[in-house]
C-alpha positions as CSV (number, residue, x, y, z in Angstrom):
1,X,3.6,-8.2,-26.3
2,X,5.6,-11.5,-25.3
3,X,3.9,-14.7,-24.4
4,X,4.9,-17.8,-23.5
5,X,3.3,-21.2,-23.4
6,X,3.1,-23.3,-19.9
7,X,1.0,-27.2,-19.5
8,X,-2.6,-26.5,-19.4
9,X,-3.7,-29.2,-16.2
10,X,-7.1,-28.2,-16.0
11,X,-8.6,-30.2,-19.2
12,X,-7.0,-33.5,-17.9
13,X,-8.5,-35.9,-21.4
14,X,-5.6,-33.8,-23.6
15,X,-2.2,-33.8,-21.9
16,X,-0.5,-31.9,-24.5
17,X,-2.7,-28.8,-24.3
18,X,-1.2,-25.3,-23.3
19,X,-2.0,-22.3,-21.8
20,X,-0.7,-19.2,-23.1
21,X,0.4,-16.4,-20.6
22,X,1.8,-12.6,-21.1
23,X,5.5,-12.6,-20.0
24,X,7.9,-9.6,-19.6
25,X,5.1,-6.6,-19.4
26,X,6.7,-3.5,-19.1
27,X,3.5,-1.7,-17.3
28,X,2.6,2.0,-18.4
29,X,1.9,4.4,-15.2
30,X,-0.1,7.7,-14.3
31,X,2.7,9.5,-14.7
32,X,3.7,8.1,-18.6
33,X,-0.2,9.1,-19.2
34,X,0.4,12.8,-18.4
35,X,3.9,13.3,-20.0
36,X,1.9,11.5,-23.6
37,X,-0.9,13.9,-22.8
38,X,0.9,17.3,-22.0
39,X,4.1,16.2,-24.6
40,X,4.9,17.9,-27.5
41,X,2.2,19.8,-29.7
42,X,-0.2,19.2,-26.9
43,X,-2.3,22.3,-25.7
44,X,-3.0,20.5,-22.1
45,X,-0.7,21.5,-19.1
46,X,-0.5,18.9,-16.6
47,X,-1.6,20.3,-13.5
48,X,-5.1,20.5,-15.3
49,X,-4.9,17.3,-17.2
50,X,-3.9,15.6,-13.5
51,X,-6.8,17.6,-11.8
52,X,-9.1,16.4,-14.4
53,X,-8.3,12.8,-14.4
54,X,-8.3,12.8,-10.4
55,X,-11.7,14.1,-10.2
56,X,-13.1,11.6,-12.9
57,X,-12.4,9.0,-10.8
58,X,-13.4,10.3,-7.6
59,X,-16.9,11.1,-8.8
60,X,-17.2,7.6,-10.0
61,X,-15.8,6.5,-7.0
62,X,-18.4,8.7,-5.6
63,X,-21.4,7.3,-7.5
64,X,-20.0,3.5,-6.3
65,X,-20.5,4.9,-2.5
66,X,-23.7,6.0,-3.4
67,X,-24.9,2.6,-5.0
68,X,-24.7,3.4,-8.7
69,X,-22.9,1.1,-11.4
70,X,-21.2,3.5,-14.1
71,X,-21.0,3.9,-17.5
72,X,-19.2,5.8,-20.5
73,X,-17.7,5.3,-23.9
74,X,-14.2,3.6,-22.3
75,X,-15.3,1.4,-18.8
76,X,-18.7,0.3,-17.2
77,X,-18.5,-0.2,-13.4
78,X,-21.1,-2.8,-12.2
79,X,-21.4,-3.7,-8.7
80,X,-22.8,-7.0,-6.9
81,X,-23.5,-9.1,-4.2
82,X,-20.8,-11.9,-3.8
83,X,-21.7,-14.4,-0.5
84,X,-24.9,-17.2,0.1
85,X,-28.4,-16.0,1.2
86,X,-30.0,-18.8,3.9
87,X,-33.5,-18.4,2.5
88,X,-35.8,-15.5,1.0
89,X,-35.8,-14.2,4.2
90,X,-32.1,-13.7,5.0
91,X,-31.2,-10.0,4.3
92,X,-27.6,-8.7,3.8
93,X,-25.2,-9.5,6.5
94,X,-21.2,-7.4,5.8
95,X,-20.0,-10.8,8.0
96,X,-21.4,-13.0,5.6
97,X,-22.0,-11.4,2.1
98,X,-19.9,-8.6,0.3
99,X,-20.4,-5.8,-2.6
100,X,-17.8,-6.4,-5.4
101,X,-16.7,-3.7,-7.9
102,X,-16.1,-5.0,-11.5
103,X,-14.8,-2.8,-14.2
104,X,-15.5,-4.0,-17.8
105,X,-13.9,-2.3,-20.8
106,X,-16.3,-1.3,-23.8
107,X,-15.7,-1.8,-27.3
108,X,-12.9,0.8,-28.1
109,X,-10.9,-0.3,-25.3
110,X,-11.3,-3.9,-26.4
111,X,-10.6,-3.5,-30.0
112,X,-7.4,-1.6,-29.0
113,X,-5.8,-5.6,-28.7
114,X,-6.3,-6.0,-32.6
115,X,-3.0,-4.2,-32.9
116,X,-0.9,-6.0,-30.6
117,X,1.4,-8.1,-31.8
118,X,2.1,-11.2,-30.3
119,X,5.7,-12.5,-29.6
120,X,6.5,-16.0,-28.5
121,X,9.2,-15.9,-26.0
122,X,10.5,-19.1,-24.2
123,X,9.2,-19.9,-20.5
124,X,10.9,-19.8,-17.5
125,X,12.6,-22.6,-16.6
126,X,11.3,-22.8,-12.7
127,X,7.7,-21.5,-12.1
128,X,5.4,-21.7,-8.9
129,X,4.5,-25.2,-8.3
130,X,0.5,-25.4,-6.1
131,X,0.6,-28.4,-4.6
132,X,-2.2,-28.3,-1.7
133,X,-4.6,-25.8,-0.8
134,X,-6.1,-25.8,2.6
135,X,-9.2,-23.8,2.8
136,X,-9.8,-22.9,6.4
137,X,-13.4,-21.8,6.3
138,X,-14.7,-25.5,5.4
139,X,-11.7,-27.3,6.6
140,X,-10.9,-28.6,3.7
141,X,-8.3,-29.8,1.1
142,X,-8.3,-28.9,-2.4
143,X,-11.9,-28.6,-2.8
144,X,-13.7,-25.1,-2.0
145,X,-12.4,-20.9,-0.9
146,X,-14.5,-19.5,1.5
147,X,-14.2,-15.4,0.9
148,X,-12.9,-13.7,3.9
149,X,-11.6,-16.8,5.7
150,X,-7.7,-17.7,5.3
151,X,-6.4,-20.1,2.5
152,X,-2.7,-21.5,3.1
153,X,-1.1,-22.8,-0.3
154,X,2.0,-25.0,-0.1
155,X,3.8,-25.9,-3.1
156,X,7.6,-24.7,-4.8
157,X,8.6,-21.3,-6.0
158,X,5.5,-19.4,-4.4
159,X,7.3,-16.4,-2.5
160,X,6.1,-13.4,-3.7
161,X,8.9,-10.6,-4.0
162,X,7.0,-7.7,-5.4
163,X,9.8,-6.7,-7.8
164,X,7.5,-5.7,-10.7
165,X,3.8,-4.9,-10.9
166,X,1.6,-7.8,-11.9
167,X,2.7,-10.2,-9.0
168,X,0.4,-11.6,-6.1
169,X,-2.2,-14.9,-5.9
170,X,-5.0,-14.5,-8.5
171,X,-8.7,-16.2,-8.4
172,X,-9.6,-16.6,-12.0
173,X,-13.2,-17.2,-12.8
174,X,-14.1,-20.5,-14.4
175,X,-17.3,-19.1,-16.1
176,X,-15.8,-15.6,-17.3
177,X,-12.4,-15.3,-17.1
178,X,-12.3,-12.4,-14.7
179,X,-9.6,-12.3,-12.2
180,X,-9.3,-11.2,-8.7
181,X,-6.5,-10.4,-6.6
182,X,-5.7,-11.6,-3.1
183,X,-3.8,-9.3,-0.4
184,X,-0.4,-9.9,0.3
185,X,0.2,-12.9,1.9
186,X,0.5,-12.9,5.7
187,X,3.0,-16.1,5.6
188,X,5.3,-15.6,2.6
189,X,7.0,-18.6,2.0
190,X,8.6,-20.1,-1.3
191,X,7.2,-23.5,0.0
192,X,4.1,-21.8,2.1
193,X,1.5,-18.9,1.4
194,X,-1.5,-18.1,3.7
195,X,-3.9,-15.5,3.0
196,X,-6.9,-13.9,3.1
197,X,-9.4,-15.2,0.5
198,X,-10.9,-11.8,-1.2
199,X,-14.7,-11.3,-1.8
200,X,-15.9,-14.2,-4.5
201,X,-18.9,-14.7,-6.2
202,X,-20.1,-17.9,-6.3
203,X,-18.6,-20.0,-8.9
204,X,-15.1,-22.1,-9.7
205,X,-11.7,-20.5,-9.6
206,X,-8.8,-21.5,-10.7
207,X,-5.4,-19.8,-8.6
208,X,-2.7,-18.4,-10.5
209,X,0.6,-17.6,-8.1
210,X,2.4,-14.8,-10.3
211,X,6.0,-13.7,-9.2
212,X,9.7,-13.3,-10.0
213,X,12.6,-15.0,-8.8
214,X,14.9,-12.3,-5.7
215,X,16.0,-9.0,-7.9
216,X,13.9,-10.5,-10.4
217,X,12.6,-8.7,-13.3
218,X,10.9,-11.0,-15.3
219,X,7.1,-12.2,-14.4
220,X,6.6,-16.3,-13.8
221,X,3.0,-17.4,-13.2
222,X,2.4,-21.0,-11.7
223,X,-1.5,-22.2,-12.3
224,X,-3.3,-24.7,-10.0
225,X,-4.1,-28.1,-11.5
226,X,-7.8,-28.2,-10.3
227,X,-10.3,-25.7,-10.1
228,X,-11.9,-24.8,-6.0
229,X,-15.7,-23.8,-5.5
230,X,-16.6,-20.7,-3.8
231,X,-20.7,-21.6,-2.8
């Protein structure tokens, strides 16, 4: 696994820190899962092994519709309630408030990272630059995302190209580091995104723009310098 290391803005009293970020992935896909399953000296076929995997997930999707979380020995699935309640007497309104899906590996998935080994790589030259961020649902500047309302980000380098899997806008969460991603921008600009903010829980994000240069082929990711608060 490559890395590279990119100015860390968000603690402002060390200007020398760094945040470290995955370069270069070279993503694995369903169909690389079935050729390792079904390969050589393997007693699975994969019409089964494909039926098998398809309707694991669509009976935990199917739980989700029915309003369980999930778990097993790889995943838990939790679900919640992102959006702000006026009082105890407010009751869940799909215009104001939102269900969010979270999937959290267990511990053999996690230890699986104890045998990658890291490889510093140099950074990319020209990364995304965010430079304003206008939330519309408060009308304001740099200061708050309102889920479901649109968010127009202006900066350098911000045109996403989708060359490789892993680009878009990403909401990082302050308090635990999980990520969400946006929807493809409506306005896709390399000096202008706008966008639908996804469902949030209430917290501080931080935005990560990830994306390649045109014909592109390796990943840059540009970080905001301030963190926005969903309420």
């Amino acid at each position: 696994m490559e890395y590279s290391l990119y100015d860390c803005m968000l603690t402002k009293d060390n200007p020398i820190d760094k945040l470290g970020k995955v370069m270069n992935q070279k993503p694995k896909n369903f169909g690389n899962l079935l050729v390792n399953l079904t390969g050589p000296g393997s007693i699975l076929k994969e019409t089964e092994s494909k039926a098998v995997i398809e309707k694991y997930w669509e009976t935990i999707i199917d739980f989700v519709r029915e309003g369980y979380s999930y778990h097993d020995d790889h995943i838990t699935v939790n679900l919640d309630i992102a959006g702000v309640f006026e009082d105890e007497n407010d009751r869940f309104d799909p215009s104001r408030h939102s269900i969010n899906v979270s999937i959290v590996p267990c511990s053999e998935l996690k230890a699986a990272t104890k045998n990658i080994k890291p490889t510093y790589v140099k950074p990319n030259k020209e990364v995304p630059e965010i430079m304003k961020v206008y939330d519309w649902g408060t009308e304001k500047m740099d200061e708050f995302l309102t889920p479901g309302a649109a968010l127009e980000i202006e900066g350098n380098a911000l045109k996403i190209y989708e060359e490789i899997d892993g680009q878009g806008v990403f909401f990082i969460n302050k308090a635990d580091g999980v990520e969400t991603k946006a929807g493809m921008p409506k306005l896709n600009e390399p000096k202008k995104l706008s966008l639908k903010v996804p469902a949030l829980n209430p917290g501080q994000y931080r935005i990560e723009i990830r994306n390649t240069t045109r014909n592109g082929k390796i990943l840059r990711i540009g970080i905001s310098t301030a963190y926005y608060t969903v309420q």
